[in-house]
N, CA, C and O of each residue as an XYZ file, in Angstrom:
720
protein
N      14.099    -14.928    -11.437
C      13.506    -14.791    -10.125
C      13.202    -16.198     -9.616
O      12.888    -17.156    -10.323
N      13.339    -16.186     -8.298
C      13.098    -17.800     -8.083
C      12.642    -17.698     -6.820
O      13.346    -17.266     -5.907
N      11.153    -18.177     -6.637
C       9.954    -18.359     -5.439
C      10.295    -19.841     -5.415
O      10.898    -20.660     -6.110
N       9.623    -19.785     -4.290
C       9.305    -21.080     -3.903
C       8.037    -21.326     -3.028
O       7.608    -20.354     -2.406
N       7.504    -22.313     -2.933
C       5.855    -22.728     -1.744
C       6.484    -22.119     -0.544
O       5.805    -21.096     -0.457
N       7.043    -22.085      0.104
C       7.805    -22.099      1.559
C       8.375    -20.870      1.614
O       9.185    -20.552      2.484
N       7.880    -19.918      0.447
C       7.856    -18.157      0.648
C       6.895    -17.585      1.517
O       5.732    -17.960      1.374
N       7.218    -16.557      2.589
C       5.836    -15.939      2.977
C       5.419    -14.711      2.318
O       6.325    -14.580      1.495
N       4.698    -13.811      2.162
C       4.229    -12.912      1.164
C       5.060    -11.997      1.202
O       5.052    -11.331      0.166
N       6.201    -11.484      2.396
C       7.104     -9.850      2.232
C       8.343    -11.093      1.829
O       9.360    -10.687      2.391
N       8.596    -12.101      1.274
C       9.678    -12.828      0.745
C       9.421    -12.939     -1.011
O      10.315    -12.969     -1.856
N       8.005    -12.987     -1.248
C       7.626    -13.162     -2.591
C       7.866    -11.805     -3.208
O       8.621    -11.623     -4.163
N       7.014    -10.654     -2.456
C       7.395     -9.143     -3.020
C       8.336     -9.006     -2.866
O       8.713     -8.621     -3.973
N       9.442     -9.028     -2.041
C      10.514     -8.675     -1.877
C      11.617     -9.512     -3.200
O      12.409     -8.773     -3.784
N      11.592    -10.721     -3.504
C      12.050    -10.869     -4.682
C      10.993    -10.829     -6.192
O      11.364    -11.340     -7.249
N       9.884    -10.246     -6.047
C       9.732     -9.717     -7.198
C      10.285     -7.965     -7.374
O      10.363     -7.457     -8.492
N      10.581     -7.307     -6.290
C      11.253     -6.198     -6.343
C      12.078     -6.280     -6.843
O      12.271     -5.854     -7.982
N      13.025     -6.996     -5.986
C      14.736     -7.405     -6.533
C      15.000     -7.835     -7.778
O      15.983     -7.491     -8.435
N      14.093     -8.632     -8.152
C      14.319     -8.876     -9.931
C      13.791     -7.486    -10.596
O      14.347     -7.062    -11.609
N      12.531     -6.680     -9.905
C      12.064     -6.276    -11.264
C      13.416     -4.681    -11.253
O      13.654     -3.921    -12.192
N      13.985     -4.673     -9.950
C      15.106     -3.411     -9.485
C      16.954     -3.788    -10.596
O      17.962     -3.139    -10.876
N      16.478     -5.055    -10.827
C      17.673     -5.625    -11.545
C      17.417     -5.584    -12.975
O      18.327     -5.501    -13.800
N      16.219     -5.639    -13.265
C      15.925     -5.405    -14.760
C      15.702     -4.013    -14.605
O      15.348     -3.834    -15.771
N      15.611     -2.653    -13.995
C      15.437     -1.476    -14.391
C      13.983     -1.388    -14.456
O      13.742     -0.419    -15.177
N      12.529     -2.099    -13.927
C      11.501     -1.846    -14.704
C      10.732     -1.874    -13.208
O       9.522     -2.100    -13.252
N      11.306     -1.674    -11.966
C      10.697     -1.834    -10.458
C       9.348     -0.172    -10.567
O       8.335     -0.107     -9.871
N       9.758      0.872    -11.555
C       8.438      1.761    -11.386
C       7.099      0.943    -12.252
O       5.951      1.203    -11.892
N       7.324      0.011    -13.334
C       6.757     -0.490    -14.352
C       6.145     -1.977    -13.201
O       5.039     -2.499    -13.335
N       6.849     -2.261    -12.484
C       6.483     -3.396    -11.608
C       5.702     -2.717    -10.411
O       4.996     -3.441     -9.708
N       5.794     -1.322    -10.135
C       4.498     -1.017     -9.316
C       3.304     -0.515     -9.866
O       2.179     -0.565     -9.367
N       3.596     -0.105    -10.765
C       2.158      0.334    -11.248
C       1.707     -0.827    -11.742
O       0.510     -0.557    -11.846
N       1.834     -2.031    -12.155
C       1.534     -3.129    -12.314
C       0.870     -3.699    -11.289
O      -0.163     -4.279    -11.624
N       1.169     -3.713    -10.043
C       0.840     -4.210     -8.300
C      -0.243     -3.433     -8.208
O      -1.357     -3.831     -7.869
N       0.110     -2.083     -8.565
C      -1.606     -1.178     -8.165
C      -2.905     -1.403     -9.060
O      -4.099     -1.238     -8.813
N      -2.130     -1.901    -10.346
C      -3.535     -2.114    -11.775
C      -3.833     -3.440    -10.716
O      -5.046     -3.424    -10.510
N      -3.174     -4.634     -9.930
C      -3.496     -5.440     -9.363
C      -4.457     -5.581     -8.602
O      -5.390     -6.381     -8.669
N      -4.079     -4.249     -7.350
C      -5.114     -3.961     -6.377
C      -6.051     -3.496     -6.772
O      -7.037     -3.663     -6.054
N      -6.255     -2.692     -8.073
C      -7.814     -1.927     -8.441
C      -8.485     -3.486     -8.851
O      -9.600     -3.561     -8.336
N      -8.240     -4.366     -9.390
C      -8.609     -5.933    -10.135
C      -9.319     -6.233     -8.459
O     -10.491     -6.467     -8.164
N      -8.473     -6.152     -7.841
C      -8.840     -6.488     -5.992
C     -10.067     -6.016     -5.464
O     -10.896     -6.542     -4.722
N      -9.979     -4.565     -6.179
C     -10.880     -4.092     -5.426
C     -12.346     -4.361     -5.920
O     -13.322     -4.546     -5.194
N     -12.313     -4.347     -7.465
C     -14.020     -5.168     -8.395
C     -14.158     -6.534     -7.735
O     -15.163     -6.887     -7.118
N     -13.116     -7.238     -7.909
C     -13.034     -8.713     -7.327
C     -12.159     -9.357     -6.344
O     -11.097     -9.971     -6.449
N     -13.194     -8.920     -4.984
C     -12.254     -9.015     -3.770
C     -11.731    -10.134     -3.668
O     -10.536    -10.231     -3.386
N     -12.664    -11.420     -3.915
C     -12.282    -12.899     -3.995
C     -11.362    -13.294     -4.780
O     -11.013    -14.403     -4.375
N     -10.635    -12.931     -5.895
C      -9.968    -13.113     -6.884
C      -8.738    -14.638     -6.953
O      -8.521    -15.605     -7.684
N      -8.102    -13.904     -5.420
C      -7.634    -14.962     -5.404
C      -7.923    -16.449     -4.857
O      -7.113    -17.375     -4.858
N      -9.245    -16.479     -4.392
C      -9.605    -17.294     -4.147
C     -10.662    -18.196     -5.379
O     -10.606    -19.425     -5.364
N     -11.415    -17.619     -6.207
C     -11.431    -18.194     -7.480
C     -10.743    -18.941     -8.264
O     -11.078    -19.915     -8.938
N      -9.560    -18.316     -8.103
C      -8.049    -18.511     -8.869
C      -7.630    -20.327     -8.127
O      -7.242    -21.181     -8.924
N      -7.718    -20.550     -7.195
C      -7.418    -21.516     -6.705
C      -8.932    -22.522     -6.480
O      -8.692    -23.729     -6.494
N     -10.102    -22.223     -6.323
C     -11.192    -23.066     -6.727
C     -11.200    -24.278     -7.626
O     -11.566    -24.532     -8.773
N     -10.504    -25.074     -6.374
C     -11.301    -26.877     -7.287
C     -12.772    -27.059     -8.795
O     -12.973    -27.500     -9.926
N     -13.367    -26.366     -7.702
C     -14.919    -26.092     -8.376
C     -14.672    -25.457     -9.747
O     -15.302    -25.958    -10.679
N     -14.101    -24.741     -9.935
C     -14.173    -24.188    -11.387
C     -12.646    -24.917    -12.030
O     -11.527    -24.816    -11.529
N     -12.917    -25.428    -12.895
C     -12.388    -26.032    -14.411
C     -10.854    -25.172    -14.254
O     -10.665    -23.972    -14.054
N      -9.897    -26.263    -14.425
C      -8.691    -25.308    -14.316
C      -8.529    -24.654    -15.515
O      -8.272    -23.453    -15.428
N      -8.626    -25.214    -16.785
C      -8.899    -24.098    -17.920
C      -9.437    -22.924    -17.596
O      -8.922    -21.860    -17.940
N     -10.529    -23.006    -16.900
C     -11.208    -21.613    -17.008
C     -10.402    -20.942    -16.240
O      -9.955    -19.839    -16.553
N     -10.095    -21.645    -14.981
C      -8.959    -20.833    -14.123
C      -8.010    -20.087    -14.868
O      -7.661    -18.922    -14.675
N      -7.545    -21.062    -15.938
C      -6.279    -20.199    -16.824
C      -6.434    -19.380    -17.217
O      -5.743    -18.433    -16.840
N      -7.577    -19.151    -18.375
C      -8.104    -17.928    -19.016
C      -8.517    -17.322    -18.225
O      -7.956    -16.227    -18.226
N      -9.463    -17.429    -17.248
C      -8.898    -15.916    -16.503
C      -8.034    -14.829    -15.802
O      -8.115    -13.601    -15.762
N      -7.105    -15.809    -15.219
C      -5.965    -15.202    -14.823
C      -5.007    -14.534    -16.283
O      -4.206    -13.602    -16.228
N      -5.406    -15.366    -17.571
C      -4.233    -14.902    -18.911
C      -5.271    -13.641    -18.983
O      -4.647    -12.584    -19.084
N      -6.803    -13.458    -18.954
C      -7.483    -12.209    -19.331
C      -7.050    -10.948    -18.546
O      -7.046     -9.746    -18.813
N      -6.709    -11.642    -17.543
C      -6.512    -10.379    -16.532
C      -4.866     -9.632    -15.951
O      -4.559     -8.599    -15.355
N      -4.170    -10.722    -16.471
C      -2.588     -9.993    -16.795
C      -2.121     -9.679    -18.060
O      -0.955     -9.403    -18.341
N      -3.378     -9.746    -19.062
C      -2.362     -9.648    -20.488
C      -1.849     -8.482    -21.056
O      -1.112     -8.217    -22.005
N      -2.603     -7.711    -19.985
C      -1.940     -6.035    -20.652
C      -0.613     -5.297    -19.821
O      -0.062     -4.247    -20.151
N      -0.254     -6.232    -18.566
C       0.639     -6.116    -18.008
C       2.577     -6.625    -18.450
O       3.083     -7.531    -19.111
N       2.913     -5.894    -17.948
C       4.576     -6.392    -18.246
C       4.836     -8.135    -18.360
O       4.225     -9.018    -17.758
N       6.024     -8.278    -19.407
C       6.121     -9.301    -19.201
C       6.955    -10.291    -17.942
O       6.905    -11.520    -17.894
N       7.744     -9.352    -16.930
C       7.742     -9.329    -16.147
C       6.759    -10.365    -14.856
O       6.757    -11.510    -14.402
N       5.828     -8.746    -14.663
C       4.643     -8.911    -13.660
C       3.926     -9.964    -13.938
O       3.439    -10.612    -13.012
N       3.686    -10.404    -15.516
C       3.158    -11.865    -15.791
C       3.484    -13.106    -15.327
O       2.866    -14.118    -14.996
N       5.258    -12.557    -15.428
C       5.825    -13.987    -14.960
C       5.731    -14.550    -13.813
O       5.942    -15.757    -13.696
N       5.365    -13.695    -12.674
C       5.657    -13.554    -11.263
C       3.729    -13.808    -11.008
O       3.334    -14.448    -10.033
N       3.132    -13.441    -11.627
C       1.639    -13.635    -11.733
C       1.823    -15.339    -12.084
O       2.274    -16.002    -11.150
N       1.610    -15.830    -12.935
C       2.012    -17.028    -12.933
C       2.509    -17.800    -12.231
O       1.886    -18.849    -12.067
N       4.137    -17.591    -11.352
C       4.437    -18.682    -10.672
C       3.617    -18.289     -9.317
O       3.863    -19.142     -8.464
N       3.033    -17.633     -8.998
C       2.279    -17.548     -8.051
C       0.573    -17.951     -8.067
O      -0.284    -17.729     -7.211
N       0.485    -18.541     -9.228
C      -0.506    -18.978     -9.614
C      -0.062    -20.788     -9.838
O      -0.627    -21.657     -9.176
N       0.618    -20.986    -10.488
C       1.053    -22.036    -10.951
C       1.852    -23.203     -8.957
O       1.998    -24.364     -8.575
N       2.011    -22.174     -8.585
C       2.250    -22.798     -6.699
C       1.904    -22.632     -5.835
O       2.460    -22.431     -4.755
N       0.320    -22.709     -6.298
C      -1.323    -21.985     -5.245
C      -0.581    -20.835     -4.802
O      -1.615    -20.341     -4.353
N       0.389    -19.865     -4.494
C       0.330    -19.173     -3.658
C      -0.492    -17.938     -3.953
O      -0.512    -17.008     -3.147
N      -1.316    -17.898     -5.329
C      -2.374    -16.543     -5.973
C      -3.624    -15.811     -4.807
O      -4.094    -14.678     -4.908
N      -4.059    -17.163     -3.391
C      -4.848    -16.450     -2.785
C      -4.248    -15.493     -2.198
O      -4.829    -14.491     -1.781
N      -3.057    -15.696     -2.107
C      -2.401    -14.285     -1.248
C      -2.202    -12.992     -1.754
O      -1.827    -11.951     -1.215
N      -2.673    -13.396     -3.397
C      -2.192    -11.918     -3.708
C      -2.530    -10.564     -3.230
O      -1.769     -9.709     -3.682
N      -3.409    -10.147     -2.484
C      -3.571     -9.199     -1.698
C      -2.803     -8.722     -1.015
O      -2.558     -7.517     -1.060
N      -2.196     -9.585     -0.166
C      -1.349     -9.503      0.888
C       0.415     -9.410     -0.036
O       1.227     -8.528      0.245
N       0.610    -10.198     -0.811
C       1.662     -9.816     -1.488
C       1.869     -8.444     -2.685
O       3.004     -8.145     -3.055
N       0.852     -7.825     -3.114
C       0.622     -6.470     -3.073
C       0.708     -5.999     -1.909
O       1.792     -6.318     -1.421
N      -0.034     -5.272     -1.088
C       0.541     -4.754      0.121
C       2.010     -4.920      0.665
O       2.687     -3.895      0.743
N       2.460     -5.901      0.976
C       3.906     -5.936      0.770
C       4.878     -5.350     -0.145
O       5.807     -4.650      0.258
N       4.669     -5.633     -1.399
C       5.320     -5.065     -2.517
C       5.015     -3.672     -2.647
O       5.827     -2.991     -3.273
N       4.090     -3.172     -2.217
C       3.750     -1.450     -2.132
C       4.988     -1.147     -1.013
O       6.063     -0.664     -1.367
N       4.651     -1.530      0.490
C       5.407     -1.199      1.149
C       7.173     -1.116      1.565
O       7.688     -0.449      2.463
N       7.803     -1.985      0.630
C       8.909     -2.267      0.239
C       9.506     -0.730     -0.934
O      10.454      0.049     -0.829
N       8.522     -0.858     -1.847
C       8.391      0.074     -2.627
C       8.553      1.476     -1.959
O       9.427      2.287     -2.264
N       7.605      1.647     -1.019
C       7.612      3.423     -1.013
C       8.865      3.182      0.167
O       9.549      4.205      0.167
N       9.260      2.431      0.915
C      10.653      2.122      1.419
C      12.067      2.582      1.358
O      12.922      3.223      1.968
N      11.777      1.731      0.023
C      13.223      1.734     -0.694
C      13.406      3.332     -1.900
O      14.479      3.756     -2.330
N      11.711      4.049     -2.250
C      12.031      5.071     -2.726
C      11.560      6.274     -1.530
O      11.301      7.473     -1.636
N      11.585      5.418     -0.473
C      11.669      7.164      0.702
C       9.883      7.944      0.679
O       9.615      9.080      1.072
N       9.013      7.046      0.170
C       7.602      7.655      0.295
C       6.771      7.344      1.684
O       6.740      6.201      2.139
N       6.065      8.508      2.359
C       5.573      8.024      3.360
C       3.864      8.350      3.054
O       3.303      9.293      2.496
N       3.459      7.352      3.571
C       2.163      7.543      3.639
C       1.734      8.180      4.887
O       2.179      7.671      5.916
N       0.683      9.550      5.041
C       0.135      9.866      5.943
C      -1.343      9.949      6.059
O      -2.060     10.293      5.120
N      -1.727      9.662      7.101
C      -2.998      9.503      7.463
C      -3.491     10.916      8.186
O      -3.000     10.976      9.314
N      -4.258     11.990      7.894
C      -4.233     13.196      8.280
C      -5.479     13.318      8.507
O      -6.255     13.287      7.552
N      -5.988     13.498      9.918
C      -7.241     13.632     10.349
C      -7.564     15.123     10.736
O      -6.790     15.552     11.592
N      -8.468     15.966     10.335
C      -8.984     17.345     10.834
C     -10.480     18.114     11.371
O     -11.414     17.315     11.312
N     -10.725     18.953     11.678
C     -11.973     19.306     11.672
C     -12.344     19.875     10.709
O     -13.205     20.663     11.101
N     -12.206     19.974      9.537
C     -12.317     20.528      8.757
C     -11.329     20.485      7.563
O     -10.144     20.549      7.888
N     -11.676     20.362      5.887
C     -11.073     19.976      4.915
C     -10.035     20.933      4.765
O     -10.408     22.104      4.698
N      -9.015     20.740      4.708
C      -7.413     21.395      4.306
C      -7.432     21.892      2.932
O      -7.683     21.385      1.838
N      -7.075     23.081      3.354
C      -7.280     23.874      1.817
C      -5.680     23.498      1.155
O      -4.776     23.445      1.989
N      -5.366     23.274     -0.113
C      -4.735     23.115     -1.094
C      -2.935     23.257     -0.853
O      -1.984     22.489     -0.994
N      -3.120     24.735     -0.400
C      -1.867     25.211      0.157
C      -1.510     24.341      1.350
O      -0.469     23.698      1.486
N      -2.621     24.425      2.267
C      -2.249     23.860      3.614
C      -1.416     22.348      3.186
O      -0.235     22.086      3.411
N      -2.366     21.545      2.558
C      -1.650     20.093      2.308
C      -0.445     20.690      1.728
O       0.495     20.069      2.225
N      -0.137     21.309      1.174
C       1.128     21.408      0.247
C       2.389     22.268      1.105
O       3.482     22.422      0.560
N       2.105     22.827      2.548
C       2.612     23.012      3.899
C       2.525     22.002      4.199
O       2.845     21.342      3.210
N       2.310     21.445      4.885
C       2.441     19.672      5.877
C       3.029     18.810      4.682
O       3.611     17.863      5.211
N       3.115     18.737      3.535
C       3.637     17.615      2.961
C       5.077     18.112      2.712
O       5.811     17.189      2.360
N       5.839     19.613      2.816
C       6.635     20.331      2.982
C       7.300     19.963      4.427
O       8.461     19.603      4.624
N       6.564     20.094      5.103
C       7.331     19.964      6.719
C       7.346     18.526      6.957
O       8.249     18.229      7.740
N       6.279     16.974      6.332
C       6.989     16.196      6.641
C       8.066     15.636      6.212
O       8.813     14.984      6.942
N       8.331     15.918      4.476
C       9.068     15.387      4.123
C      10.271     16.005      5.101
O      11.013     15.240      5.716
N      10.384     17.264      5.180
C      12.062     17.782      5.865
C      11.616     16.765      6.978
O      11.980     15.668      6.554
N      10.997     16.597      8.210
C      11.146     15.892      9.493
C      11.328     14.478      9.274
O      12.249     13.909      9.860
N      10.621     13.889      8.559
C      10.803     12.173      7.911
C      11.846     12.082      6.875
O      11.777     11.179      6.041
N      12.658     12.808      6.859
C      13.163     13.033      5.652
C      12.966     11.927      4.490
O      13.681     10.950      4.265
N      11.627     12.411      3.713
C      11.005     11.598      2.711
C      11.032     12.324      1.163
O      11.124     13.537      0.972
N      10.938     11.382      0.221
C      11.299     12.307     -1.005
C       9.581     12.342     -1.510
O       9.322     12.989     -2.525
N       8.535     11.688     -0.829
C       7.742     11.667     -1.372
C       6.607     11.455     -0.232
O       6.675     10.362      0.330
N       5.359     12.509      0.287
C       4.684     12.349      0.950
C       3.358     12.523      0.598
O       3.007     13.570      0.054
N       2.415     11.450      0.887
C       0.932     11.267      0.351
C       0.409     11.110      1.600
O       0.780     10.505      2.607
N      -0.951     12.087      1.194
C      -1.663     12.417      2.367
C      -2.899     11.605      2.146
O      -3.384     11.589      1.015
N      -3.417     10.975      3.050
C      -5.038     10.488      3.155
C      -5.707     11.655      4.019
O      -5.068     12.243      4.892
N      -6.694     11.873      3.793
C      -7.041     13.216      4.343
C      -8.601     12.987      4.924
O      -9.620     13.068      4.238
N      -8.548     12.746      6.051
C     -10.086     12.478      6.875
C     -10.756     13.648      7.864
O     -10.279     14.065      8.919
N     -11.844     14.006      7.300
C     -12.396     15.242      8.602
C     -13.428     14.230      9.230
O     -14.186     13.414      8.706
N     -13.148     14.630     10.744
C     -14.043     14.007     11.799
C     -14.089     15.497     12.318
O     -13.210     16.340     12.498
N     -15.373     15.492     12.478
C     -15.813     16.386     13.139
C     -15.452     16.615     14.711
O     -15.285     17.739     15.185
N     -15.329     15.129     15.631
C     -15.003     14.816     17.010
C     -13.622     15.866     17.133
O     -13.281     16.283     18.241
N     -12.977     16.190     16.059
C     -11.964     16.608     16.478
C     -11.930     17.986     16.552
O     -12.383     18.523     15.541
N     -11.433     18.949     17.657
C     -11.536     20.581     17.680
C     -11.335     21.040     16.486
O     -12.012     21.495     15.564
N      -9.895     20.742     16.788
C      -9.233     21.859     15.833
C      -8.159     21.454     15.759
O      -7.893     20.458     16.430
N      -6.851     22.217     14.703
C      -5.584     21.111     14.581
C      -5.551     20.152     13.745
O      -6.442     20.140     12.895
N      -4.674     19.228     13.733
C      -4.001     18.004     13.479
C      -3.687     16.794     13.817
O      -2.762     16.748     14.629
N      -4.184     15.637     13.442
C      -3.657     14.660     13.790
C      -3.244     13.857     12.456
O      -3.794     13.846     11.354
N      -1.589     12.895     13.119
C      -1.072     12.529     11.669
C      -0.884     11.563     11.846
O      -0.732     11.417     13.059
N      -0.735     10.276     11.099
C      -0.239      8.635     11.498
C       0.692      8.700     10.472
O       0.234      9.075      9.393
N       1.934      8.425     10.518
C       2.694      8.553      9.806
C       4.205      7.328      9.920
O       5.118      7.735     10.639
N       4.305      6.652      9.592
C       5.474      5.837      9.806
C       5.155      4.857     11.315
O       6.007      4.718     12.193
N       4.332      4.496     11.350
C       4.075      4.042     12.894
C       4.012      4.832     14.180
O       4.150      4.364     15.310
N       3.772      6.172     13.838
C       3.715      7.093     14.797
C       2.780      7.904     14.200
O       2.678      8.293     13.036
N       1.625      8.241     15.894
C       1.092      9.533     15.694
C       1.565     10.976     16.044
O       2.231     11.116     17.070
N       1.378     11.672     15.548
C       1.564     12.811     16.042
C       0.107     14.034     16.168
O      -0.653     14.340     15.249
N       0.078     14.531     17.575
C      -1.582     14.567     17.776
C      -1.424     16.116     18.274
O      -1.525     16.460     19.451
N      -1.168     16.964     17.209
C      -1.569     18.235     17.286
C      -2.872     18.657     17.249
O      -3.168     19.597     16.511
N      -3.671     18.133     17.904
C      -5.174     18.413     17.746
C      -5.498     19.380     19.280
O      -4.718     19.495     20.226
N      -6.635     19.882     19.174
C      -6.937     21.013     20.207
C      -7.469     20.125     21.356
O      -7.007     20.310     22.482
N      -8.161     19.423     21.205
C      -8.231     18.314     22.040
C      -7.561     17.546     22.915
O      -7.941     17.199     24.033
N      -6.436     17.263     22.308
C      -5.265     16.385     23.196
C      -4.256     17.538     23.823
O      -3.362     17.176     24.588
N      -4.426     18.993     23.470
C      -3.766     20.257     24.002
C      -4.349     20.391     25.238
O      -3.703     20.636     26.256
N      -5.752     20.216     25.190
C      -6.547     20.650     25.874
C      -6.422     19.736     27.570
O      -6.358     20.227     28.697
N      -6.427     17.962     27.044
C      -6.380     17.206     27.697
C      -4.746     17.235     28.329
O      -4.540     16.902     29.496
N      -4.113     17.483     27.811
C      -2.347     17.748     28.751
C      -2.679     18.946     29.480
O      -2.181     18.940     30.606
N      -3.397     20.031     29.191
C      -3.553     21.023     29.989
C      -4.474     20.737     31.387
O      -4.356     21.135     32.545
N      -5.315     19.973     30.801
C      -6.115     19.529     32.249
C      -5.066     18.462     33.116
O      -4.805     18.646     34.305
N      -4.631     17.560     32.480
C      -3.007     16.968     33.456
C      -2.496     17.790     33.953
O      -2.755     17.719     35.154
N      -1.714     18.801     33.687
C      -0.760     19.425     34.354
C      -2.033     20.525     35.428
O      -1.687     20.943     36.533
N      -3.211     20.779     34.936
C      -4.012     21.414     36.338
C      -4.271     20.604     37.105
O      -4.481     21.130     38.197
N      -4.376     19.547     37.126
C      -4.840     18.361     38.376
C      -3.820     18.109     38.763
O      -4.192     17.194     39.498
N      -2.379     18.155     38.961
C      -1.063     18.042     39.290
C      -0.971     19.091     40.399
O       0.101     19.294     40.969
C-alpha cells in the first residue's frame, strides 16, 4: 500500500480498501475501522494526542502500539503510516470514509427513519424489504428516531434523499393544492 502526506482522507481509505480488497481481508479491515471508531468514541481527541509535541514521542508510541495490537496485521500497518506522516489526527475522518466506500462497494445503505412512534419488529423488517428492492441494496440498516412532531407515517434519509411519507407533509400538499 503506498500513502503519501499529499493524501486527502477518501484517498487514504480508499487505498487502504484497495489493498485490504487485494489481500481478501477488506471484511477483517472493516471491522477493524469500527473497533477504531468505538476507541473514537472513549477518546474523542485521540488523534490529536497522537500528534502532541507535549507528550514524549515514546509515549506517543506505546500508545498507539497499546491500542492496535489486537488488530490485523494489515490495519496496523496502515495505523502506523498514518501515524508515522502526522496524518493520525484525521483518523476520524478517514474512518468515515473507509465506512462509506465500504457499504458502497458492498451495496449497504444506511437509513435514517424518523416516526411517531417506535416500529414494531416486523414493520422494520417491511421497510428494510421494500428498500432494499427500490435502492436496490443487498444490505439495509435502519437508525430509527421517534419525534413526536411528527403525525403519523414515515420519514426516510436514505442515499442523499428524503423521502417524506409522513402525515404532515400529506397534509401540507393537500393544503397547496386547496389554496390553488
Amino acid at each position: 500500500m503506498k500513502l503519501n502526506r499529499n493524501m486527502n482522507n477518501r484517498q487514504l481509505a480508499d487505498a487502504f480498501y484497495q489493498d485490504s480488497k487485494e489481500k481478501g481481508i477488506v471484511d477483517v479491515a472493516f471491522d477493524n475501522m469500527m473497533d477504531v471508531r468505538q476507541v473514537l468514541e472513549t477518546i474523542p481527541n485521540l488523534g490529536t494526542i497522537l500528534v502532541d509535541p507535549r507528550l514524549e514521542k515514546y509515549k506517543r508510541d506505546h500508545l498507539l502500539a497499546d491500542l492496535i495490537k489486537h488488530f490485523d496485521i494489515n490495519t496496523q500497518s496502515f495505523l502506523h503510516m498514518l501515524y508515522d506522516y502526522d496524518l493520525i489526527s484525521d483518523i476520524r475522518d478517514v474512518v468515515n470514509e473507509f465506512e462509506k466506500i465500504y457499504d458502497y462497494k458492498n451495496r449497504t445503505v444506511v437509513a435514517k427513519v424518523t416516526t411517531a412512534v417506535q416500529l414494531t419488529s416486523s414493520q422494520k423488517e417491511r421497510l428494510i424489504d421494500v428498500m432494499k428492492q427500490k435502492l436496490d441494496a443487498k444490505k439495509v440498516l435502519l437508525h430509527t428516531i421517534v419525534d413526536e412532531h411528527v403525525l403519523g407515517g414515515v420519514i426516510i434519509e436514505a442515499e442523499s434523499q428524503v423521502y417524506d411519507g409522513s402525515i404532515r407533509s400529506n397534509l401540507e400538499a393537500l393544503e397547496k393544492q386547496l389554496i390553488r
